[in-house]
Steps between C-alpha positions, in 0.01 A plus 500: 500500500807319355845530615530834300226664678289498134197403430327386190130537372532431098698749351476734797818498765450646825852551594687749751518875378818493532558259239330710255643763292395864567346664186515867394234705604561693184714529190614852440652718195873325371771627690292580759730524845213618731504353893288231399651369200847495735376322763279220276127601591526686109727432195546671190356405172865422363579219791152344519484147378221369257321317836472821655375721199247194430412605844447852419292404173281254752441824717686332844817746479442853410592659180668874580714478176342789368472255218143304352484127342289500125449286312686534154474286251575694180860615724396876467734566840882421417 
């Protein structure tokens, strides 16, 4: 391993855990102040970035929003 303790195998990094950031287990409803969402292992709809609800749509964080993606093309939801 290099000086940095990382190692390379094409585009995958094996790297210390504690150089990697800690994802959400889940994203919950907006305004959500629950214990998780306060301490980081959860956070609300209304502060999760669009990495992290990608995330969610991939099926690696869990969506507890209370809310469902659908497809709309003809905008029927404003």
């Amino acid at each position: 391993m290099n000086k940095d303790n990382i190692r390379r195998l094409g585009d995958l990094a094996l790297v210390p855990e504690h150089l990697v950031p800690k994802l959400p287990i889940a994203i919950d409803p907006p305004g959500c102040g629950c214990t998780e969402c306060v301490t980081g292992e959860y956070v609300p709809l209304d502060e999760a970035t669009d990495d992290q609800l990608e995330l969610m749509l991939k099926g690696r964080i869990t969506n507890n929003t209370g809310y469902v993606w659908v497809s709309d093309p003809d905008h029927r939801y404003h």
